[in-house]
C-alpha positions in Angstrom: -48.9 15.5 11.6 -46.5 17.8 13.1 -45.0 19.5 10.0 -48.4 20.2 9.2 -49.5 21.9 12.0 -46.0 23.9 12.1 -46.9 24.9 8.4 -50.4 26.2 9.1 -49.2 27.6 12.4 -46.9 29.9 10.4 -48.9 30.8 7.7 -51.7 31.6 10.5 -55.4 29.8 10.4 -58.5 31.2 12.1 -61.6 29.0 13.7 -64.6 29.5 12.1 -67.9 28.7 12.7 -70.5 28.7 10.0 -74.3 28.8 10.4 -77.1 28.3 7.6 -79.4 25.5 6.3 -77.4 24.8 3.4 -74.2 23.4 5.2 -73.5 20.2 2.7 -74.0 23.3 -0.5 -71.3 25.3 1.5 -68.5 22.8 1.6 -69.0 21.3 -1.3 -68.7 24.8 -3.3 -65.6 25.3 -0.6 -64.2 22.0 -2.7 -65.1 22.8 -6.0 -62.9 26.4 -5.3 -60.0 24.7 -3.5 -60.5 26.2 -0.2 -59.0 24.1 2.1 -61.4 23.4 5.1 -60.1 21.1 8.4 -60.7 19.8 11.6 -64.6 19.8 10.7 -67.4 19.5 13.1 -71.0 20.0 13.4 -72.0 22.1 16.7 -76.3 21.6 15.9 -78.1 21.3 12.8 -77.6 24.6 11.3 -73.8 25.1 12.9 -70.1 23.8 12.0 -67.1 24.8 12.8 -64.0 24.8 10.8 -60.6 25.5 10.3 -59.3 27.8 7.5 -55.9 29.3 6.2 -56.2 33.5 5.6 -55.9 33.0 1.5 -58.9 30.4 2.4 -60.7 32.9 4.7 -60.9 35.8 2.1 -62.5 33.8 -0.6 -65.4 32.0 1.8 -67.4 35.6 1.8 -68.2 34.8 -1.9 -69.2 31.6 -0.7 -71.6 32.3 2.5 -73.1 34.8 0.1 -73.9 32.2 -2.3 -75.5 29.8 -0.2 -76.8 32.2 2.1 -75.0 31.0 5.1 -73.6 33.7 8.0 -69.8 33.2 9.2 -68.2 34.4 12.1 -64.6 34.0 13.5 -63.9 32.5 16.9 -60.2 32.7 17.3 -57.5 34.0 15.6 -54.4 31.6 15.3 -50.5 31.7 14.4 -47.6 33.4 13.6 -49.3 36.3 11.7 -51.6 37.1 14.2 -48.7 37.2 16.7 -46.1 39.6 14.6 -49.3 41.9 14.3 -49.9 42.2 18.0 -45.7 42.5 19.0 -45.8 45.0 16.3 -48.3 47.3 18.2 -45.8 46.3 21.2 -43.1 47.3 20.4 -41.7 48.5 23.8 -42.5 45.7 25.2 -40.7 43.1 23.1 -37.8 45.3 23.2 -37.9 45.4 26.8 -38.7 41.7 26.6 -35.3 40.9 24.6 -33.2 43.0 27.1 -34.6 41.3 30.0 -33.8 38.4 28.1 -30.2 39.0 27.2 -29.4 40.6 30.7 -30.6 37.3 32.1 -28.2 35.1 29.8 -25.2 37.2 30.3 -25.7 37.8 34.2 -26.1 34.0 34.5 -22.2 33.5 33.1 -21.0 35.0 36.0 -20.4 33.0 39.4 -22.0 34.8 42.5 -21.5 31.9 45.6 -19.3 29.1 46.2 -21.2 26.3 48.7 -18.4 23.8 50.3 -19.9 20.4 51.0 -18.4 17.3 52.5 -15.3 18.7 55.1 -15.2 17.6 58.3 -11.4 18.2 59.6 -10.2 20.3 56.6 -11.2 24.1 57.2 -14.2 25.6 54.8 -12.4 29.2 54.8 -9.2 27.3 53.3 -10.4 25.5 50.6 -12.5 29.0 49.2 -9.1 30.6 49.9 -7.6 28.0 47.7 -10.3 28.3 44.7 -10.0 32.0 44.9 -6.3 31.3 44.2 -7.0 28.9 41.8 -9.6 31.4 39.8 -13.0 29.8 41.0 -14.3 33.2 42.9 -17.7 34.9 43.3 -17.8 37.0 39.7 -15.6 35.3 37.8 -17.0 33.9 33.9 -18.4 30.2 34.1 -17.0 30.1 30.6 -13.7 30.9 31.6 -12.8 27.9 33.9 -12.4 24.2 33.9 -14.0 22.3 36.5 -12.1 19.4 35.7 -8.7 20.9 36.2 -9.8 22.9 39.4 -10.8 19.4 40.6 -7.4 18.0 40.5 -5.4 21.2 41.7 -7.7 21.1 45.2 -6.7 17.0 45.1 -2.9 17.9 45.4 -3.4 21.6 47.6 -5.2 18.7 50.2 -3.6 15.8 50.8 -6.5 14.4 53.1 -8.8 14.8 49.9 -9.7 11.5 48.0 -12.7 13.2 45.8 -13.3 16.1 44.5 -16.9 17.2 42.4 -17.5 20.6 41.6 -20.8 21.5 39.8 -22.3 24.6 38.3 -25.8 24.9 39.5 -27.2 28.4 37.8 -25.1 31.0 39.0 -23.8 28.9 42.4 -20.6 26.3 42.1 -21.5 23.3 45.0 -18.0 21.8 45.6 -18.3 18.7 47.0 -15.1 17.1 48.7 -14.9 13.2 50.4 -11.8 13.4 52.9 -9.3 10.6 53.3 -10.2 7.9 56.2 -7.0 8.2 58.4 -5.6 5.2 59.4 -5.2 4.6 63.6 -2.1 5.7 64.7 1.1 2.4 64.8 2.8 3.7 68.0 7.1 3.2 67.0 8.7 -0.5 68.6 10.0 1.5 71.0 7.8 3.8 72.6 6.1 2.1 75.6 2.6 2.1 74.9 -0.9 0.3 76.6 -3.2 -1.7 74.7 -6.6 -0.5 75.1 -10.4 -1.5 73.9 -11.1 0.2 70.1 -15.2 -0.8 71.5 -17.3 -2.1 73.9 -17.5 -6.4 74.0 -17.5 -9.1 76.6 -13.9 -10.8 76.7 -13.4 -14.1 75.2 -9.5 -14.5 75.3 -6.6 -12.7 76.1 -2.9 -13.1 74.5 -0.5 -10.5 75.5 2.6 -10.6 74.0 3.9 -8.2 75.9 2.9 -6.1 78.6 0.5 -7.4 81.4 -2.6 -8.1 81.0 -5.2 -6.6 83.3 -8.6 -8.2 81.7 -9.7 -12.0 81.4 -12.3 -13.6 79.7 -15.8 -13.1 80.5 -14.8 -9.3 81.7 -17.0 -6.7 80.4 -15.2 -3.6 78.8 -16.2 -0.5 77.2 -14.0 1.6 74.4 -11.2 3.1 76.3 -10.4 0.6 79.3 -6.6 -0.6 79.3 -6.3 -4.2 78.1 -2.9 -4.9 78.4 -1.0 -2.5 80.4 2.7 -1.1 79.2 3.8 -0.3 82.7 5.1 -3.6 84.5 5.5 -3.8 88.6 7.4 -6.7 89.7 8.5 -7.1 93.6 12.2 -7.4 92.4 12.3 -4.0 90.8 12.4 -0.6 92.4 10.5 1.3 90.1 8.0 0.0 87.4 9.4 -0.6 84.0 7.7 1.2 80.9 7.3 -1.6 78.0 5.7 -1.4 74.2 2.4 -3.2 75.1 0.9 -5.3 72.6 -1.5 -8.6 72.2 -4.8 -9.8 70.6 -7.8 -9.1 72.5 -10.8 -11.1 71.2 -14.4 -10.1 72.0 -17.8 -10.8 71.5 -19.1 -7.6 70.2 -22.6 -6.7 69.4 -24.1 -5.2 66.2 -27.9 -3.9 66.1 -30.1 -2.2 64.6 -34.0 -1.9 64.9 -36.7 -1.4 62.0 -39.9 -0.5 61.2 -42.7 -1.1 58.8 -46.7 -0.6 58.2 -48.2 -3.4 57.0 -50.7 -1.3 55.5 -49.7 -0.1 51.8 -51.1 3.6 50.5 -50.8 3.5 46.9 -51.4 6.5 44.9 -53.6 6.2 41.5 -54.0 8.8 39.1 -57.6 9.7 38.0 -56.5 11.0 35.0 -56.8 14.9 35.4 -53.6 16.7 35.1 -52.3 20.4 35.9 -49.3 22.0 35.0 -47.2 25.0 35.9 -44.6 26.5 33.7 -41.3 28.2 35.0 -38.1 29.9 34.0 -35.5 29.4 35.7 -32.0 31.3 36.1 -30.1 29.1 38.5 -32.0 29.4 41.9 -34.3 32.4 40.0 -37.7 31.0 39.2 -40.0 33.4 37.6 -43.8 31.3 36.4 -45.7 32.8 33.2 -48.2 30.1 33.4 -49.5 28.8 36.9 -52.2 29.4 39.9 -53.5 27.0 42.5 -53.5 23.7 42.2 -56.6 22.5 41.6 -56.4 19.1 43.7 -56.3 18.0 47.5 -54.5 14.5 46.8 -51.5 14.9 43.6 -48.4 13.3 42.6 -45.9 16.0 40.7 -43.9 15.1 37.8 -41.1 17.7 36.7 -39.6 17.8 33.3 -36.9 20.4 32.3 -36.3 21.7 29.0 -32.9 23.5 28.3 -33.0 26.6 25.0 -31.1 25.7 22.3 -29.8 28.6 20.4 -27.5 26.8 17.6 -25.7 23.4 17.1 -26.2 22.0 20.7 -25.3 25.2 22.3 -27.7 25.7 25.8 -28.9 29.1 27.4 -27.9 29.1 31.0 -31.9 29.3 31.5 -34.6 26.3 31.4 -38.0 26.0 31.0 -39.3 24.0 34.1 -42.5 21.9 34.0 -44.3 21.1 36.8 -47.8 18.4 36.0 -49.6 17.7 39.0 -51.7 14.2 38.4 -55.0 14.4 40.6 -54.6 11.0 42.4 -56.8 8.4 44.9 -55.3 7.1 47.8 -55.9 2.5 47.5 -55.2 0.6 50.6 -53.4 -2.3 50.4 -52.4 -5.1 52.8 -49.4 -6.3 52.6 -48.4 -10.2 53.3 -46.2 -10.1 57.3 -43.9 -12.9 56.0 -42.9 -11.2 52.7 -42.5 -7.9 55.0 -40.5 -9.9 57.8 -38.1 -11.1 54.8 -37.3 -7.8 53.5 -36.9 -6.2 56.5 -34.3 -9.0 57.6 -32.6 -9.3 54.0 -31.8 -4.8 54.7 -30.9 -5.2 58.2 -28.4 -7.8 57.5 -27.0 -6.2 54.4 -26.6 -2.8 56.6 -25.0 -4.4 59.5 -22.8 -6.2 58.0 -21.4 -3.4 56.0 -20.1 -2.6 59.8 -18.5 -5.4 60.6 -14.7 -5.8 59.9 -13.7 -8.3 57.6 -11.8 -10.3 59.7 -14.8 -10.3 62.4 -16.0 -14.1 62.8 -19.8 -14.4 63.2 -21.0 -16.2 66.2 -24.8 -15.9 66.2 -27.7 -13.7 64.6 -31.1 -12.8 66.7 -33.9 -11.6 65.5 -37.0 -10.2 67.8 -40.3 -8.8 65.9 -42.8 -7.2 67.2 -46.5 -6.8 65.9 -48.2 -3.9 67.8 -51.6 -3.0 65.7 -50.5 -2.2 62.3 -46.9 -1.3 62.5 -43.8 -4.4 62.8 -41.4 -4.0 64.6 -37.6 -5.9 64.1 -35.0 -5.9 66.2 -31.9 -7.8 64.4 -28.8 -8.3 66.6 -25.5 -9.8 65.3 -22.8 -11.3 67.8 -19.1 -11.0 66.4 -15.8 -12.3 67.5 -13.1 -10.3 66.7 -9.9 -8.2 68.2 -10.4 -5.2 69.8 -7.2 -4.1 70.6 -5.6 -0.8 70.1 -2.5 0.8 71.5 -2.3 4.1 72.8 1.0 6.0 74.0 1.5 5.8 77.7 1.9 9.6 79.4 5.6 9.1 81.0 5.8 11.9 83.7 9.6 12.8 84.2 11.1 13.4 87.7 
């Protein structure tokens, strides 16, 4: 039981081992005198070993004496013995605790802000904006709200839709997801040319306005002029600039390729296990119980433990565990049609995560190739769909 083991921990216990031919005599006078013996066992013939409190300890010399046995201690254990070695420490422990409370109270502070995420806004002008906002390199972690700080960088940025900020240790990570802009609606009345959003083979052609410089079966790529905003008739002097605008429909191409072993490596614990143990302060990792692992082949399993000082308040410092399982590597083959399935089932589920909504779906081919042990899909889906897109035409004055 656990509350046991706390209680003789703190009232401290020594291993003992116990040698004679009267073994049986000796317990059974340790009964009769209410000396609690535990965790029993017999080493040979003439040897046991035993656990026993200190009160217990001091009263078994009667005992051995008695039934001419010979005892002798193998370990010392719990919070007794511990006290009396820290006390003979002394410099140590206190240079223990202030190592200790320099590393809780340097740990409030931030030191680095990491920006993650921006593509068109500038880095230097969000940290401009934090520092404004009172998230800067050595200000208290206590002292801000992340929450708040979140939303004031959502109105600074118009082009920001999210916001995360996190405290990792003594680094804030800001992550920020900018705003998809929408393609640019050229005004009614600026003459414009309709051009190709992506490559596609044409299928048909409607131009509302504007003439039309593709047909179907023509072969564009992103960029050529569809419909063209400057009209040349043989009646007119010059050529008139119009607002271009139409449906283009074309068969467009979606593809992707993956790969797979058919050959599984499973890993399988053999049951022996080795752990490190860390501290960590944020990205400060300092081990008090480690060494080389032991194993060529492991799997690692971490588990993090945060200090608790009262009422669900945490340290700003963990206790990391690392156990490193000794492991086997099994083969295993895996069944090509089950493999073909799920490699289909993700490709199709990516792709079509691509494809506008309003995209019609002509046809789907799939190719696989077996070479050896690796397969090999190649999964291709044909859309119908408008490609058009205007663009402002460059009007050079005279």
């Amino acid at each position: 039981m656990l509350i046991l083991r706390l209680w003789n921990y703190f009232r401290g216990y020594v291993i003992i081992k116990i040698e004679g031919l009267n073994l049986e005599r000796f317990i059974n006078m340790c009964i009769e005198k209410n000396i609690y013996l535990w965790d029993i066992q017999r080493k040979s013939y003439t040897t046991i070993e035993a656990r026993v409190g200190i009160g217990g300890f001091k009263e078994l010399r009667k005992v051995s004496r008695r039934c001419g046995c010979r005892i002798s201690i193998a370990t010392k254990n719990g919070y007794p013995f511990w006290a009396h070695k820290v006390k003979k420490r002394k410099m140590l422990l206190t240079g223990a605790f202030f190592s200790l409370l320099l590393i809780v109270v340097a740990s409030s502070f931030i030191y680095s802000i990491d920006i993650v995420g921006n593509k068109r806004i500038n880095e230097k002008a969000i940290i401009e904006a934090l520092h404004e906002m009172g998230l800067k390199p050595g200000v208290n972690r206590y002292s801000i709200s992340l929450r708040e700080l979140e939303s004031q960088l959502l109105t600074e940025f118009s082009d920001l839709a999210w916001v995360g900020i996190q405290l990792r240790g003594i680094y804030a990570k800001v992550e920020v997801v900018e705003k998809k802009l929408p393609p640019e609606i050229v005004d009614k009345e600026t003459p414009c040319n309709v051009i190709a959003k992506k490559n596609g083979v044409i299928e048909q052609v409607i131009a509302r306005n504007g003439d039309a410089v593709v047909k179907s079966g023509d072969i564009v790529t992103e960029g050529d002029i569809l419909i063209t905003g400057i009209v040349e008739r043989d009646n007119l002097q010059s050529p008139i600039y119009v607002h271009a605008f139409g449906e283009i429909y074309a068969r467009t191409y979606y593809d992707t390729i993956k790969s797979e072993f058919l050959t599984e490596i499973k890993k399988q614990k053999t049951g022996k296990k080795y752990s490190k143990k860390m501290i960590s302060l944020g990205e400060i990792e300092l081990t008090f119980r480690g060494g080389k692992i032991p194993f060529d082949n492991y799997i690692t399993e971490n588990r993090t433990k945060k200090l608790t000082i009262w009422r669900n308040t945490t340290l700003p410092v963990e206790i990391k565990i690392e156990d490193y399982y000794e492991t086997i590597d099994i083969e295993k083959k895996l069944n090509v049609e089950e493999v073909k399935a799920r490699m289909h089932q993700e490709a199709i589920n990516e792709l079509m995560a691509e494809i506008p909504l309003e995209g019609e779906i002509a046809n789907t081919l799939i190719d696989f190739q077996q070479t050896g042990d690796l397969l090999q899909g190649k999964f291709t889906i044909e859309v119908i769909e408008d490609i058009a897109m205007q663009e402002k035409l460059d009007i050079e004055e005279d």
